[in-house]
C-alpha positions in Angstrom: 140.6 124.6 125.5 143.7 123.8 124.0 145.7 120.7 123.5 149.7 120.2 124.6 151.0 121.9 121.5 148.6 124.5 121.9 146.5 123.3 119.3 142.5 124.5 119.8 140.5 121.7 121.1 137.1 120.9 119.7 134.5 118.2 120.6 134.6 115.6 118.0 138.5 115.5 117.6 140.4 112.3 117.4 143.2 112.0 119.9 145.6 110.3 122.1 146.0 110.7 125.6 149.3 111.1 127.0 151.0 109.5 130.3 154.2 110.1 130.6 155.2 110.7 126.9 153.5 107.4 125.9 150.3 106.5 124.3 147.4 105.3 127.4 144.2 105.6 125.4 142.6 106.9 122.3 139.3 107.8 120.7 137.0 111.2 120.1 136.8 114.2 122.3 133.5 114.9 123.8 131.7 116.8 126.6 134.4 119.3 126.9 133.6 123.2 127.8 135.2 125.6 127.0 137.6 127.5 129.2 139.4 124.8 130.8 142.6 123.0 129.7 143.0 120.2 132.7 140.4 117.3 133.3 137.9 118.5 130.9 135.9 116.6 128.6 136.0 112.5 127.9 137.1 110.3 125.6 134.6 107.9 123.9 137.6 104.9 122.8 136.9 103.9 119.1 139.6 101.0 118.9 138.1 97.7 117.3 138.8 94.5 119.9 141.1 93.5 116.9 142.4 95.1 113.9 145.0 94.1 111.7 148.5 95.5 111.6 150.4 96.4 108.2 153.7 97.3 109.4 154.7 100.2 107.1 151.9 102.1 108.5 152.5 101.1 112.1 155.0 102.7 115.3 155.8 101.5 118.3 154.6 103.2 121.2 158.4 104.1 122.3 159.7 105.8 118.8 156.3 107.8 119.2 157.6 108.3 122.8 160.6 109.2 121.4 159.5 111.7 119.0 157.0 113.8 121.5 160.4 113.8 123.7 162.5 115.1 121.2 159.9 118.2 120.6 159.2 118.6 123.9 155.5 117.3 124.1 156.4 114.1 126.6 156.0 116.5 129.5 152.9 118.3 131.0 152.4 122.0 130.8 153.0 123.9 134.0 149.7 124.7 135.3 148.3 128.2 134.9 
């Protein structure tokens, strides 16, 4: 199982899952097997209903957009 960079996926990673190059959802991998890089596993969300925001540690969804375009990553791998 591998992530978008080609990154190994495990259960019990943090991350983000992409939709067109933007941010849709995040949270911890679980129930993934291995052998299979499409529709495999869940996400159990870990986002507080509210949480503050200090702007110096903070994005925007489209400059993160912006950055996974720039390197490539906005776009889903052909399939195998």
């Amino acid at each position: 199982m591998h992530y978008r960079n080609g990154r190994e996926a495990k259960n019990g990673d943090k991350i983000v899952k992409l939709d067109g190059g933007k941010v849709v959802s995040f949270g911890v991998l679980h129930s993934a097997t291995p052998g299979n890089d499409y529709c495999n596993g869940n996400i159990a969300t870990i986002q507080s209903p509210n949480d503050y925001a200090c702007m110096v540690d903070c994005i925007t969804v489209d400059d993160l957009a912006a950055i996974l375009a720039k390197h490539g990553l906005d776009k889903r791998p052909d399939g195998k």
